[in-house]
C-alpha positions in Angstrom: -0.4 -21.9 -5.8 2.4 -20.7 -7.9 4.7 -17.6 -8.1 4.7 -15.0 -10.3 7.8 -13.6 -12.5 7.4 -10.5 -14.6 10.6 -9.2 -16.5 11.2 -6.6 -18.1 7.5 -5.7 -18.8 6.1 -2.4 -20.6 2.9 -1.2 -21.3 2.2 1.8 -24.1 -0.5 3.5 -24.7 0.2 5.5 -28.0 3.2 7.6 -27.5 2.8 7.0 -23.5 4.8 5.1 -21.4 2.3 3.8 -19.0 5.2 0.7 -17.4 8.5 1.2 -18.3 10.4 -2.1 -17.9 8.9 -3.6 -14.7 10.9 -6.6 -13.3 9.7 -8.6 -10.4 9.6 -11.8 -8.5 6.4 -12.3 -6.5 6.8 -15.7 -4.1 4.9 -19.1 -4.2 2.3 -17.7 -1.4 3.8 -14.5 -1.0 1.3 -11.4 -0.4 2.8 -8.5 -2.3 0.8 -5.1 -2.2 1.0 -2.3 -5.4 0.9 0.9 -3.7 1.6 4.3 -5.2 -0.9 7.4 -6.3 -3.4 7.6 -8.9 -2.0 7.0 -12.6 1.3 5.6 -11.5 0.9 2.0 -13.8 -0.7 -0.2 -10.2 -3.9 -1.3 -12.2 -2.7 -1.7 -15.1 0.5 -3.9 -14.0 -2.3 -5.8 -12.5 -4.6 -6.0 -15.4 -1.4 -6.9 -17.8 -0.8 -9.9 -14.7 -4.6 -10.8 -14.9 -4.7 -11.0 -18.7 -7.1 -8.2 -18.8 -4.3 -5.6 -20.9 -2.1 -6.9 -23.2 1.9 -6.0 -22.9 4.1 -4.1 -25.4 7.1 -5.3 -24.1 8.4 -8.1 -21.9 7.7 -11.3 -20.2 4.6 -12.3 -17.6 4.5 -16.0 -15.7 3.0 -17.5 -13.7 3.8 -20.9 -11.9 6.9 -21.0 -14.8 4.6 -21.0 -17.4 4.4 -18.0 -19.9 1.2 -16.5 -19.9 1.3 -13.0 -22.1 -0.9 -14.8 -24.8 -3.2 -16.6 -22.6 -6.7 -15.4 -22.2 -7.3 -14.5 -18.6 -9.5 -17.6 -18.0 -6.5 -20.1 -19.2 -4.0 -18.0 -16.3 -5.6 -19.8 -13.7 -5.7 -16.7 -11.5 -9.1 -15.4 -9.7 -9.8 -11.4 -9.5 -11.6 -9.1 -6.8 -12.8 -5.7 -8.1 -13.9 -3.1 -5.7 -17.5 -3.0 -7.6 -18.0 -6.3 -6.7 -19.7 -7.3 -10.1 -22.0 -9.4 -8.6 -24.9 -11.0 -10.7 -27.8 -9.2 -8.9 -30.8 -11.6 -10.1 -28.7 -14.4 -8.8 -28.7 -15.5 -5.1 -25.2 -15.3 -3.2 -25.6 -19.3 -3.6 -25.3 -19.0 -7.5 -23.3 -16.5 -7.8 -20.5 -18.2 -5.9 -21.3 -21.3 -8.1 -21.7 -19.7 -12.0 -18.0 -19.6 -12.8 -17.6 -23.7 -11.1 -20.4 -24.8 -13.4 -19.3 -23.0 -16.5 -16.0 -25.1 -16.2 -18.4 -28.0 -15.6 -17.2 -29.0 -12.0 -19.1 -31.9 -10.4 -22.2 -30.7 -8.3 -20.4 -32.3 -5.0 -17.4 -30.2 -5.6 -19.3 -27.1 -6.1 -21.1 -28.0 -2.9 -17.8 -28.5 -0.7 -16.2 -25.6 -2.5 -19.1 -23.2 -1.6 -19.2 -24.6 1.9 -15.8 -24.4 2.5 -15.7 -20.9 1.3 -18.5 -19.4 3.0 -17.7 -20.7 6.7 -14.2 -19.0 6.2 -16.0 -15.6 5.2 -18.7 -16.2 7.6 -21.6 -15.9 5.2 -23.3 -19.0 5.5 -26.6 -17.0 6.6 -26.3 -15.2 3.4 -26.0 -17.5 1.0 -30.3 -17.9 0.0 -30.3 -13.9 -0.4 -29.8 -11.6 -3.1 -27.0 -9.0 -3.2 -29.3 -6.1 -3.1 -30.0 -7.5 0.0 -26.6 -7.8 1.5 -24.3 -4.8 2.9 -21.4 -3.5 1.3 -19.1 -5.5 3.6 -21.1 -8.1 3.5 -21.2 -8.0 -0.9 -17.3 -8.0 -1.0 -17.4 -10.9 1.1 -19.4 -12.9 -1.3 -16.8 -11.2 -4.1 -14.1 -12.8 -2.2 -15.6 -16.1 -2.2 -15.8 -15.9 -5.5 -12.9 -16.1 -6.1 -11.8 -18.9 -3.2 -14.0 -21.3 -4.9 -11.8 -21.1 -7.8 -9.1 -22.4 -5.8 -6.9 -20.6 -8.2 -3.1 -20.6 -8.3 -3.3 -16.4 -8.0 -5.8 -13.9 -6.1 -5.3 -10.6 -8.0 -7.1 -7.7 -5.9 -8.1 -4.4 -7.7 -8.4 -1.8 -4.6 -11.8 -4.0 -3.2 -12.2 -1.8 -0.2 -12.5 1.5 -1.7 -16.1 1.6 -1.6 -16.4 0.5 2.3 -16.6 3.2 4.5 -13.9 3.7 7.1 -14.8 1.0 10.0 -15.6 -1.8 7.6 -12.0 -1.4 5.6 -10.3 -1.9 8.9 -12.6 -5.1 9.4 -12.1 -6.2 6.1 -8.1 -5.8 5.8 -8.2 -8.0 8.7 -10.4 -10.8 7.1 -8.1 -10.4 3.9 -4.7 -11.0 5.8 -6.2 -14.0 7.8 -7.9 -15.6 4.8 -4.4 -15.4 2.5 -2.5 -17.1 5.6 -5.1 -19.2 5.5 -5.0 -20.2 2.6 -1.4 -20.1 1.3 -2.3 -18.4 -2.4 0.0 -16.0 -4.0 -1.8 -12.6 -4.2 -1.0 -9.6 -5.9 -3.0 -6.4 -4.3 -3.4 -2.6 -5.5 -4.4 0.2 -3.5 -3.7 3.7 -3.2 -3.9 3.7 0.5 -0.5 3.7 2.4 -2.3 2.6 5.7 -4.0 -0.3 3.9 -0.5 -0.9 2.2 1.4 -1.3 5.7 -1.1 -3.7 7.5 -2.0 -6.0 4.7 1.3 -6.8 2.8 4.4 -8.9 2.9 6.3 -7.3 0.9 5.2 -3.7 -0.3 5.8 -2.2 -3.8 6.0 1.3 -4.8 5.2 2.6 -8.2 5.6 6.1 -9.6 4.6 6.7 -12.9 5.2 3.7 -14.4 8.7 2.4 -12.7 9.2 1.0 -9.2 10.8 3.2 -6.6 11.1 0.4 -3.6 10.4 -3.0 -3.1 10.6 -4.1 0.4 9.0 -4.9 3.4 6.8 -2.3 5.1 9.0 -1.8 8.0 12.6 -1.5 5.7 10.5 1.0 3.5 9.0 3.2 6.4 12.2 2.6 8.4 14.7 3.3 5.1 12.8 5.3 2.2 15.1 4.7 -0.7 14.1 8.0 -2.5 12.2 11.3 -1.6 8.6 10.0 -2.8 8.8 6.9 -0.5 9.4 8.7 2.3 6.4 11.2 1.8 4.4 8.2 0.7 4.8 5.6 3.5 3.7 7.2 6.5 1.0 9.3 7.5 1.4 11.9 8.0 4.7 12.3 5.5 7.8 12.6 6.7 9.1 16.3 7.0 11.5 17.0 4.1 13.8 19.8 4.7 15.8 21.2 2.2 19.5 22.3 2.4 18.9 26.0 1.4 16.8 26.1 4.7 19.7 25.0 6.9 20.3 28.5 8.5 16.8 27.5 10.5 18.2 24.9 12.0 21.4 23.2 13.5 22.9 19.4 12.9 25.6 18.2 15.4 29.1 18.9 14.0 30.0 15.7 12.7 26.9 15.4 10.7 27.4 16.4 6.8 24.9 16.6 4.5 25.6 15.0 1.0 26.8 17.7 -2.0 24.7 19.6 -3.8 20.8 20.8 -3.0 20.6 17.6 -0.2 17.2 17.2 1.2 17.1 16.4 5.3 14.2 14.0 6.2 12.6 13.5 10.0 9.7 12.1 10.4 7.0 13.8 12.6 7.1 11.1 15.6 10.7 11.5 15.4 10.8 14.7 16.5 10.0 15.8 20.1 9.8 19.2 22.3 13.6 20.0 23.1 14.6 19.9 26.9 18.2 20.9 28.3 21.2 22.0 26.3 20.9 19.4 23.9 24.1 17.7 24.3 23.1 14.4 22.9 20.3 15.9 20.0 21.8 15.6 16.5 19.3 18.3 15.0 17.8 21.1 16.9 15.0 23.9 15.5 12.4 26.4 16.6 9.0 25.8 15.2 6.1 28.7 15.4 3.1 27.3 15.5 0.0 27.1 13.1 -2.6 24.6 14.3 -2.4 21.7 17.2 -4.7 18.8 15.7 -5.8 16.3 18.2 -6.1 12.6 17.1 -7.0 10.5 19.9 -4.0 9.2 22.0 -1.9 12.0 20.7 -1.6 15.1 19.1 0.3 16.7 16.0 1.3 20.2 16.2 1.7 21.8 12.6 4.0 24.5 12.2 7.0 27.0 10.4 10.1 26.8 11.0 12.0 31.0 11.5 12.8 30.5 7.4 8.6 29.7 6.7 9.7 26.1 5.8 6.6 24.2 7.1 7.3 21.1 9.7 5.2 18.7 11.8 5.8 16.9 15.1 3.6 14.5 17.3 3.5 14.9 21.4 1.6 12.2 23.4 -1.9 12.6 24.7 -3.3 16.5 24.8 -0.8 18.9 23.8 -0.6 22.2 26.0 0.9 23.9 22.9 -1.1 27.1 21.6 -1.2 28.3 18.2 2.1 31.2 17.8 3.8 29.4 20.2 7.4 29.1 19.5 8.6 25.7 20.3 12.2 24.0 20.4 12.0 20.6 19.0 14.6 17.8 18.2 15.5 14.5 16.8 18.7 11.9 17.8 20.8 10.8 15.1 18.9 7.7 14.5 15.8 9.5 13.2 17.7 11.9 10.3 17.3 10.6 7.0 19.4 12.3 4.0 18.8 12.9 0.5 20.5 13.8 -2.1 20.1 16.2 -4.9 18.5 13.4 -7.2 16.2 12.6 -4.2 18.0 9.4 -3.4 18.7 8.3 0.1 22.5 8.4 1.5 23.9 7.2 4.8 23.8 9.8 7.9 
């Protein structure tokens, strides 16, 4: 195990900036996830980490030791792809064993290794068979112990579930989380979804074309979006962002004052809730017409317009009543309101 320190680290690809000056402290065992949409710099800051891209600019290490001329083989890290990169004429046996026996480990400690490995991802029955004959769960399973066998100081993971349908990512973020607690191994993560984001990390990073917008944990940053693009990112669906100009379609509580300039009001949708009595105690206060009611389960979200055409969403619990052109009062406490400024940068309500 061993942490990771990257400072001040740029990537350029001709006259683009792809990272501009990334600097970041990952802990001894820590599970930090990359999160951010496509193009934003989160495979290739892990690529630069894994060895895989080389850096313009700054400083990668890992375990204290500077690695931004190692080759990704000396870095003592093991990677998970979401193709899996299996060997396919190999059984799940070898496969798990080729990278031990290029390094020329001892045949007993491939053995324990492998064994070890495949009780913890529950593919001992698998291990005789081919990976055309294994599922797609079943396949990144066999990725993953690829990599545990290493017993490397780093697992780098480059958005493994994305070719797993729905049900089997859910499965699979849970083996991932229990295996890393498990096992105590710093692991850096990428994805581009905010759901699998939330569940899986420690600490959550998010990227936007090429800088970081927040670090934190997933609660501070669904709780307190530092900017605009955190608080549409974490959280599905996005928070509602309502600019100042649309302020004549709605009503804050006396005391509340938005910050100078074109401020941005932020509420997210299970925040808000259909408006009862004279609300005395309700710090914001709007009427919605509504577009579509979309039933989820347990609860529904009503999509709407507020009298100005600025669009807005709220949740209500179990089978809404609420019919499309319906006009509905809705509110939030004080707690919920989140403010912006100009620049997109949160401020105290």
């Amino acid at each position: 195990m061993a942490n990771i320190v990257l400072n001040d680290v740029r990537k350029k690809y001709g006259n683009i900036d792809a990272i501009k000056g990334i600097s970041l402290d990952i802990a001894d065992g820590e599970f930090l996830v990359l999160v951010g949409p496509s193009g934003c710099g989160k495979s290739t800051l892990l690529r630069m980490i894994a060895g895989l891209e080389s850096i313009t600019g700054g400083e990668i290490s890992i375990g204290g030791r500077v690695v931004n001329t190692l080759e990704p083989s000396e870095r003592d890290i093991a990677m998970v792809f979401q193709n899996y990169a299996l060997y396919p004429h190999m059984t799940v046996r070898q496969n798990l064993a080729y990278g031990l026996k290029n390094r020329n480990t001892p045949q007993a400690e491939i053995d324990r290794r492998i064994s070890d490995a495949a009780k913890a991802l529950e593919i001992e029955t698998f291990l005789e068979r081919k990976p055309r004959q294994l599922s797609g769960g079943q396949r990144q399973r066999v990725a993953m112990g690829r990599a545990i066998v290493r017993e490397p100081a780093a697992f780098l993971f480059d958005e493994p579930l994305s070719n797993l349908d729905a049900k089997l990512r859910v499965q699979m973020r849970v083996e991932i989380k229990r295996l890393q607690k498990s096992l105590q191994t710093t692991s850096v993560y990428v994805t581009h979804d905010q759901m699998e984001a939330m569940t899986l990390a420690d600490r959550l990073v998010v990227l936007n074309s090429g800088v970081i917008e927040q670090v934190g944990t997933p609660i501070e940053l669904y709780e307190k979006p530092a900017t605009t693009f955190v608080a549409t990112f974490i959280g599905s669906p996005s928070m509602n962002l309502l600019p100042s100009l649309s302020s004549s379609a709605w009503s804050l509580a006396p005391d509340i004052n938005l910050p100078q300039g074109s401020a941005t009001l932020g509420i997210r949708p299970e925040d808000l809730h259909v408006a009862d009595g004279d609300g005395a105690t309700e710090a914001f206060r709007a009427d919605v017409k509504v577009a579509a009611v979309e039933l989820v389960g347990a609860e529904s979200y009503v999509h709407g317009h507020l009298t100005d055409g600025q669009p807005i969403i709220f949740r209500v619990a179990g089978r809404s009543r609420i019919l499309m052109d319906d006009i509905v009062p809705v509110a939030a406490s004080r707690q919920a309101l989140h403010l912006f400024d100009e620049a997109g940068r949160r401020k105290d309500a």
